[in-house]
KOLGU-4560 file (N, C-alpha, C; in nm, 3 decimals, padded with zeros to 5 digits):
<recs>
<n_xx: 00.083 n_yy: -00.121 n_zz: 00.000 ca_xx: 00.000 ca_yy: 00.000 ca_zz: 00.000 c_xx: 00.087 c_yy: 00.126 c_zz: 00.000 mol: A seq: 1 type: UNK>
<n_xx: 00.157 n_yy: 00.129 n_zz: 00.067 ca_xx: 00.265 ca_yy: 00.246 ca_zz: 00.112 c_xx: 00.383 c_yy: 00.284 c_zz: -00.035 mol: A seq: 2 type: UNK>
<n_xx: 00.387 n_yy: 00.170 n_zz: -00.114 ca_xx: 00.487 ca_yy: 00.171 ca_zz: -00.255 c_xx: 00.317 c_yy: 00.269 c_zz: -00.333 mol: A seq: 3 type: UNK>
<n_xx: 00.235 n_yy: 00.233 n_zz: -00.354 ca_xx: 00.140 ca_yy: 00.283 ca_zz: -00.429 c_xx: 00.093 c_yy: 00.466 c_zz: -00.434 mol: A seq: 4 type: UNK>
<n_xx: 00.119 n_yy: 00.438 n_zz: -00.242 ca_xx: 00.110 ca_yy: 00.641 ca_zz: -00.278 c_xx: 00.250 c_yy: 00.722 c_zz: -00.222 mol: A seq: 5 type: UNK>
<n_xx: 00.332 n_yy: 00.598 n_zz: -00.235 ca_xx: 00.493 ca_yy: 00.686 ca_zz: -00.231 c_xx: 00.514 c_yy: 00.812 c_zz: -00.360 mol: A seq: 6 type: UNK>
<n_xx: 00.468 n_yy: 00.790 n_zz: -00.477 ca_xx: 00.475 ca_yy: 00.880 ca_zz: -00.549 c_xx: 00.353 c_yy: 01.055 c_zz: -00.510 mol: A seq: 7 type: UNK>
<n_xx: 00.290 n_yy: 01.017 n_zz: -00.464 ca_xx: 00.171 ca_yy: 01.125 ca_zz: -00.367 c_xx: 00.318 c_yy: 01.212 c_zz: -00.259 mol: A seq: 8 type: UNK>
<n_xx: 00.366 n_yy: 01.124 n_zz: -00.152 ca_xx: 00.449 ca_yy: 01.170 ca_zz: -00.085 c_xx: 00.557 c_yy: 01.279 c_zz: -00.189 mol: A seq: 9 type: UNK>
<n_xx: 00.617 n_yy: 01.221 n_zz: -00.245 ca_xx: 00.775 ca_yy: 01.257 ca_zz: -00.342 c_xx: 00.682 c_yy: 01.415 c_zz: -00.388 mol: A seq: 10 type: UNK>
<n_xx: 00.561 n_yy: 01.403 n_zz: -00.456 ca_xx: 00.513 ca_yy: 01.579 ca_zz: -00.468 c_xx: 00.463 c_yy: 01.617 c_zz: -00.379 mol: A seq: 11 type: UNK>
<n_xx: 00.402 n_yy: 01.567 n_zz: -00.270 ca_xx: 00.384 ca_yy: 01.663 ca_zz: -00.174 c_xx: 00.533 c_yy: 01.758 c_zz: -00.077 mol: A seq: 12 type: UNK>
<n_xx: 00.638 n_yy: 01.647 n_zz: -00.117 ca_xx: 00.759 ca_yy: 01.717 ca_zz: -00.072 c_xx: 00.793 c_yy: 01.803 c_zz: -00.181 mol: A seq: 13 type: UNK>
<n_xx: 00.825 n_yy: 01.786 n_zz: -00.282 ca_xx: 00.826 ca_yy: 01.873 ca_zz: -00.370 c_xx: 00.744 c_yy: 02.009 c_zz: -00.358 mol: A seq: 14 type: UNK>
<n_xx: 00.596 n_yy: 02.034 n_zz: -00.331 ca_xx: 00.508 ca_yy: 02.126 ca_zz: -00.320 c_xx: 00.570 c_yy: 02.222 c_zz: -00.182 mol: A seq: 15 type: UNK>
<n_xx: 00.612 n_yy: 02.135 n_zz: -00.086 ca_xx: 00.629 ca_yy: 02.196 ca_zz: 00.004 c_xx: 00.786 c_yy: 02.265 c_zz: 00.021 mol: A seq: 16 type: UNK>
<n_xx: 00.889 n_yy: 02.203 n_zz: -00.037 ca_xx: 01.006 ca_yy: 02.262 ca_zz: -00.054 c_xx: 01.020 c_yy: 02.393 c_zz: -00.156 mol: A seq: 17 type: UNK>
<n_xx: 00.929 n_yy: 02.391 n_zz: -00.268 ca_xx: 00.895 ca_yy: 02.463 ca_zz: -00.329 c_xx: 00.800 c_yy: 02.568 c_zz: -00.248 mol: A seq: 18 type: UNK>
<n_xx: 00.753 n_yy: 02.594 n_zz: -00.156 ca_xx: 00.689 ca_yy: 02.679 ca_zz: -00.075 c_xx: 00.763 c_yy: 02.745 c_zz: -00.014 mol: A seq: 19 type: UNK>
<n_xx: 00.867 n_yy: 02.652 n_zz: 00.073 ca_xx: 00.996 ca_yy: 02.703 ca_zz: 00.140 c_xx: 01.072 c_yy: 02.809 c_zz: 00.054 mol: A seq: 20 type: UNK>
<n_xx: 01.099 n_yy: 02.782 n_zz: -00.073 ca_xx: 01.210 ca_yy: 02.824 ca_zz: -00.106 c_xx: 01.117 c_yy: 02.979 c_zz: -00.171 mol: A seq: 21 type: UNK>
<n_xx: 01.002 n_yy: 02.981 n_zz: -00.243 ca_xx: 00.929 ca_yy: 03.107 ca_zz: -00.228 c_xx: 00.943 c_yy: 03.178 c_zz: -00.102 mol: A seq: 22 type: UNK>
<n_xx: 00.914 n_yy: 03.118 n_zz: -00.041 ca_xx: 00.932 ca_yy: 03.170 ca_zz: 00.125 c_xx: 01.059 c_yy: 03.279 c_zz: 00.145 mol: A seq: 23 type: UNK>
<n_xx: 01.146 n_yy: 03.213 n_zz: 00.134 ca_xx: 01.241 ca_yy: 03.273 ca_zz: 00.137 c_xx: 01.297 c_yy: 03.402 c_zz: 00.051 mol: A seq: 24 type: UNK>
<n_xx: 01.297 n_yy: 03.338 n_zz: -00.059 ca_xx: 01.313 ca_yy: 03.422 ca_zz: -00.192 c_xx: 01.270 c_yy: 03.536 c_zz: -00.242 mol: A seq: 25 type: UNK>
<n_xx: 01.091 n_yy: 03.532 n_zz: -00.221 ca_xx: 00.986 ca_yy: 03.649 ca_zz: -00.240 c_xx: 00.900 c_yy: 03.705 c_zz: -00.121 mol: A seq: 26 type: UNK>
<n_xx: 00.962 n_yy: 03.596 n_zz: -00.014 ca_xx: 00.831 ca_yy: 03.644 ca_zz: 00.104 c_xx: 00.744 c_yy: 03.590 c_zz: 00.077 mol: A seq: 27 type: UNK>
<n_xx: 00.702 n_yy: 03.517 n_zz: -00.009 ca_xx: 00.523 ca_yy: 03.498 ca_zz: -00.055 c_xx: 00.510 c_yy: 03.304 c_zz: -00.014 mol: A seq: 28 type: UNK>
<n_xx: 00.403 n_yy: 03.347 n_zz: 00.025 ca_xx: 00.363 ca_yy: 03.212 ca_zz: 00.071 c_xx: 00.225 c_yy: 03.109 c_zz: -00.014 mol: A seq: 29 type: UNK>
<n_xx: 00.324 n_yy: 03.053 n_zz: -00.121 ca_xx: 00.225 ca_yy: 03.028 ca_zz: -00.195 c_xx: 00.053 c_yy: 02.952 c_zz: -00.185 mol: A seq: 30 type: UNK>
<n_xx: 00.108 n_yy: 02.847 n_zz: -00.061 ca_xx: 00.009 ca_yy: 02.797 ca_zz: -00.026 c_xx: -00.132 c_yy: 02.871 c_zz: 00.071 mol: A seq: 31 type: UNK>
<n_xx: -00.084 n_yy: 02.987 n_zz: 00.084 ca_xx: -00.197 ca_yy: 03.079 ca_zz: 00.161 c_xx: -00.226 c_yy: 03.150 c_zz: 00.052 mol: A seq: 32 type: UNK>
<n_xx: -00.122 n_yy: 03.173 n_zz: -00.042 ca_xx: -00.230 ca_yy: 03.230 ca_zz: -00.172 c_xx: -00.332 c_yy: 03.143 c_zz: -00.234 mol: A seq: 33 type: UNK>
<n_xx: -00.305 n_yy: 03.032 n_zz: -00.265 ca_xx: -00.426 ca_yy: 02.984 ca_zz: -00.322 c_xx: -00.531 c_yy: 02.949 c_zz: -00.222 mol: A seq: 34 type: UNK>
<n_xx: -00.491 n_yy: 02.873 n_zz: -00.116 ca_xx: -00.607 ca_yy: 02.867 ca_zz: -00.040 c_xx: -00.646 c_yy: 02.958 c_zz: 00.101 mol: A seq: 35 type: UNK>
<n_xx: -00.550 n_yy: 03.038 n_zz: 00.109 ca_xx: -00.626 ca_yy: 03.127 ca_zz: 00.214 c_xx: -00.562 c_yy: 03.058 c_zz: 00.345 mol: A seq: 36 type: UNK>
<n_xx: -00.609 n_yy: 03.122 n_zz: 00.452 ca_xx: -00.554 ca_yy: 03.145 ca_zz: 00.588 c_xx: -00.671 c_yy: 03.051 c_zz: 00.619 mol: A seq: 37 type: UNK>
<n_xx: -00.656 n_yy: 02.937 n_zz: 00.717 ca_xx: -00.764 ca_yy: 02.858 ca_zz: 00.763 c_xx: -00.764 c_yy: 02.683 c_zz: 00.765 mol: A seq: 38 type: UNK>
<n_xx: -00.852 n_yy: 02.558 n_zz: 00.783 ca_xx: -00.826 ca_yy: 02.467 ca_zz: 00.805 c_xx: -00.782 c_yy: 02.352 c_zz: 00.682 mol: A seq: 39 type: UNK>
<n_xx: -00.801 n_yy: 02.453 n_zz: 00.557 ca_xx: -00.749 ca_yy: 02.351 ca_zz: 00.400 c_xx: -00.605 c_yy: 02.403 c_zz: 00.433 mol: A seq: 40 type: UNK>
<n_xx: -00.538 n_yy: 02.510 n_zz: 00.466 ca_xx: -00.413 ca_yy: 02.503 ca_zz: 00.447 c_xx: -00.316 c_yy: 02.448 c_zz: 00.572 mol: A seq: 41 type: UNK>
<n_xx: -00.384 n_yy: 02.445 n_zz: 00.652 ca_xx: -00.354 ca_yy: 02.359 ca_zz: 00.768 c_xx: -00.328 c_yy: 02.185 c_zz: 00.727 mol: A seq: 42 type: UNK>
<n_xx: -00.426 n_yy: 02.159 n_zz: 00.667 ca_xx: -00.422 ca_yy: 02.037 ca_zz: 00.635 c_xx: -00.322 c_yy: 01.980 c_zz: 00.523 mol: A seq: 43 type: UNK>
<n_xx: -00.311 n_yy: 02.085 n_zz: 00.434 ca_xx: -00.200 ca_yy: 02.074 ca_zz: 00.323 c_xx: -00.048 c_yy: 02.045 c_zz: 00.465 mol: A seq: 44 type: UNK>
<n_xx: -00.050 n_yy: 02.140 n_zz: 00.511 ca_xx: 00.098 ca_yy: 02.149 ca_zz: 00.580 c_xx: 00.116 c_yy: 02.048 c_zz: 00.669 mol: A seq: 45 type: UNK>
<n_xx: -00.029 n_yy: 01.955 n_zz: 00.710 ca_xx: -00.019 ca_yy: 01.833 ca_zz: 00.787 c_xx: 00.008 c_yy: 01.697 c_zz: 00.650 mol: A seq: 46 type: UNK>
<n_xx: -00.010 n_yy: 01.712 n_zz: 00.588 ca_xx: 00.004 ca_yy: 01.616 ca_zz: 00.459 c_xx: 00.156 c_yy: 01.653 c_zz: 00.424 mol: A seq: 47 type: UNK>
<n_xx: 00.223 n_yy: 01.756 n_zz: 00.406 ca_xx: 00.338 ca_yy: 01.764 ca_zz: 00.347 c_xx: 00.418 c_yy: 01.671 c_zz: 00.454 mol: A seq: 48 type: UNK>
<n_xx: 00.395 n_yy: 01.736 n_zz: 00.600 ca_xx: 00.465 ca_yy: 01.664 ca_zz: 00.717 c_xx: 00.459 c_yy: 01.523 c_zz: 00.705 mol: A seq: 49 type: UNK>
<n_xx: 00.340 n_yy: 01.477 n_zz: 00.729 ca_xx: 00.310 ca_yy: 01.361 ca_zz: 00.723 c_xx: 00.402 c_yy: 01.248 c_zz: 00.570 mol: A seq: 50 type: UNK>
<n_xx: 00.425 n_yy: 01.316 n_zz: 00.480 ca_xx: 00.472 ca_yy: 01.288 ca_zz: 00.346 c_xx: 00.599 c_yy: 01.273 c_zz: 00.388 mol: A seq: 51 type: UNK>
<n_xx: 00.672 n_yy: 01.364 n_zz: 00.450 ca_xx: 00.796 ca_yy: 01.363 ca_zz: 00.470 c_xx: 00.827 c_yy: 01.251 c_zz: 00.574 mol: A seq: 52 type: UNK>
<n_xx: 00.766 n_yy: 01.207 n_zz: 00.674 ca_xx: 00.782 ca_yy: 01.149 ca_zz: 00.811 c_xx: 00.801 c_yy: 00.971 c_zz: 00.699 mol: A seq: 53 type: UNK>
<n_xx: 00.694 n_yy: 00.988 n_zz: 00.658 ca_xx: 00.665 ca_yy: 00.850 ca_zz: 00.549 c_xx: 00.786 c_yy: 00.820 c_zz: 00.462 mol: A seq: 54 type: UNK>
<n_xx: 00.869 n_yy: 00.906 n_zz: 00.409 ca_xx: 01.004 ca_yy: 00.893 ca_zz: 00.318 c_xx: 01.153 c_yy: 00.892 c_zz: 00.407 mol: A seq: 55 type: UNK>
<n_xx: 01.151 n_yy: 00.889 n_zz: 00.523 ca_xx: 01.199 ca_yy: 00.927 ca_zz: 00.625 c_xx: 01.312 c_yy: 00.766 c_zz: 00.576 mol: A seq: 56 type: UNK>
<n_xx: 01.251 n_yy: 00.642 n_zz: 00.607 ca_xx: 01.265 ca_yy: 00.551 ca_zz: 00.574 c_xx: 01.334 c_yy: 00.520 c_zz: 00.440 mol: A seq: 57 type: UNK>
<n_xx: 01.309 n_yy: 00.545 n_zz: 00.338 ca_xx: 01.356 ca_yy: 00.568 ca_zz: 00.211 c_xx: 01.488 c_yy: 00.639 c_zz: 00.206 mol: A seq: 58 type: UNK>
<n_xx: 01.461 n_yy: 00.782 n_zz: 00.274 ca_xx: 01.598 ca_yy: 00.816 ca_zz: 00.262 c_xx: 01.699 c_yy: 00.719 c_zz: 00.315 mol: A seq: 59 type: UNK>
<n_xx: 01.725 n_yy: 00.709 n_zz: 00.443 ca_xx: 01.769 ca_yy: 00.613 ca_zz: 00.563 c_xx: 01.821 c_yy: 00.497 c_zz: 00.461 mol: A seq: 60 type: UNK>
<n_xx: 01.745 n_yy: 00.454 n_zz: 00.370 ca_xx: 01.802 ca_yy: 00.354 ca_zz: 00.335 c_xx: 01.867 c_yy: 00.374 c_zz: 00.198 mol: A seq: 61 type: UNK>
<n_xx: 01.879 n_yy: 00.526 n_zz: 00.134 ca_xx: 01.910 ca_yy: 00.559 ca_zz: 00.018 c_xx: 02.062 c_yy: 00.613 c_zz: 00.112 mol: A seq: 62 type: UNK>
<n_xx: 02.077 n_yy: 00.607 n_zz: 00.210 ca_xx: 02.254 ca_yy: 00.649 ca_zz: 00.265 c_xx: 02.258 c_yy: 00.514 c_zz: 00.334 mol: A seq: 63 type: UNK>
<n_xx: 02.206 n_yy: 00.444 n_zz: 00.307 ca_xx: 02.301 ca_yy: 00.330 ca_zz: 00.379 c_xx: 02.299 c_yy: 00.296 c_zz: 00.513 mol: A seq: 64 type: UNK>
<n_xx: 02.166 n_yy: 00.338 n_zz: 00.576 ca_xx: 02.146 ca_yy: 00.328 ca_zz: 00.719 c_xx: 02.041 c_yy: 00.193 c_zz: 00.699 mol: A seq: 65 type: UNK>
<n_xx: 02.051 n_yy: 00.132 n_zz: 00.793 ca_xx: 01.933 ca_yy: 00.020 ca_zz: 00.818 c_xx: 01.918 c_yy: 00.042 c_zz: 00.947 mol: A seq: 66 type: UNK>
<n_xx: 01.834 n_yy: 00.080 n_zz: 01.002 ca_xx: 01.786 ca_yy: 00.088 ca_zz: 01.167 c_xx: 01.662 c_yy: -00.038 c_zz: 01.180 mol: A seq: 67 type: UNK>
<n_xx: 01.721 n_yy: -00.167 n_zz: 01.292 ca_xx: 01.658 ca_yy: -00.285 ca_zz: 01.346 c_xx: 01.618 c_yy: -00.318 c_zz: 01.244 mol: A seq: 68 type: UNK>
<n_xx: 01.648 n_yy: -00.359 n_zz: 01.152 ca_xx: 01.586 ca_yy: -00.499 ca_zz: 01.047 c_xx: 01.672 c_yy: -00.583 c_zz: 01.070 mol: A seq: 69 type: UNK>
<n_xx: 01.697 n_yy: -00.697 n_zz: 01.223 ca_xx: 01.752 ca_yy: -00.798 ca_zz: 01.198 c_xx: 01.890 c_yy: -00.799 c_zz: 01.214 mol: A seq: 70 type: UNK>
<n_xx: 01.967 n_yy: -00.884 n_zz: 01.271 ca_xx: 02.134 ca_yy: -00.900 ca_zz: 01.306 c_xx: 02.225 c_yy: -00.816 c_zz: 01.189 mol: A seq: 71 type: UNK>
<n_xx: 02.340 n_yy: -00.743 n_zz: 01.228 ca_xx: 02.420 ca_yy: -00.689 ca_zz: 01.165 c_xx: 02.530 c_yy: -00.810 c_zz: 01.110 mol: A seq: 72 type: UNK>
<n_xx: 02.579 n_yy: -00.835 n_zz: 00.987 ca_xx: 02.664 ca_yy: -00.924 ca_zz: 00.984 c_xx: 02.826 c_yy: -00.862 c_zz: 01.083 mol: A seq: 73 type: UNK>
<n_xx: 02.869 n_yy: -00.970 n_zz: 01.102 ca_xx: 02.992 ca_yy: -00.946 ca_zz: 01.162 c_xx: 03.136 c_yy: -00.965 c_zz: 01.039 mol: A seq: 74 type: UNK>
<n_xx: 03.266 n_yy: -00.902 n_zz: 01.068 ca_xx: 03.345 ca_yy: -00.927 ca_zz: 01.018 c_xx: 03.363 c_yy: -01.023 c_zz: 00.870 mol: A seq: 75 type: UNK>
<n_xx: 03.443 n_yy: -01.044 n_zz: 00.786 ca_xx: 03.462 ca_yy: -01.063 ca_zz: 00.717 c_xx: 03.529 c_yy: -01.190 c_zz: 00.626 mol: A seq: 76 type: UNK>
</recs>
């Protein structure tokens, strides 16, 4: 289930790094422009989080970290 809306996650980080970097750049906060001050943009910024927390894992294992899956081999 989680491989199926991994691609959902990858643009919602995208949407939101792209917010950041407006942020910074112009001051402007794109996501209160389109939807306004209130509980849809709240929810966008709980979905981006949530998106990120979910890839968290992915990265972790795109550097080479494995955290508890099982005995570390030993020596060589």
């Amino acid at each position: 289930m989680i491989r199926r809306v991994e691609p959902l996650f990858v643009l919602l980080l995208i949407v939101g790094g792209l917010n950041w970097a407006m942020i910074a750049l112009f001051d402007t906060n794109v996501v209160t422009e389109i939807f306004g001050t209130g509980t849809v943009t709240d929810i966008v910024y709980v979905l981006v989080g949530v998106a990120a927390l979910m890839e968290i894992p992915r990265l972790l294992d795109g550097l080479g970290v494995h955290m508890g899956h099982g005995a570390h081999p030993t020596g060589a």
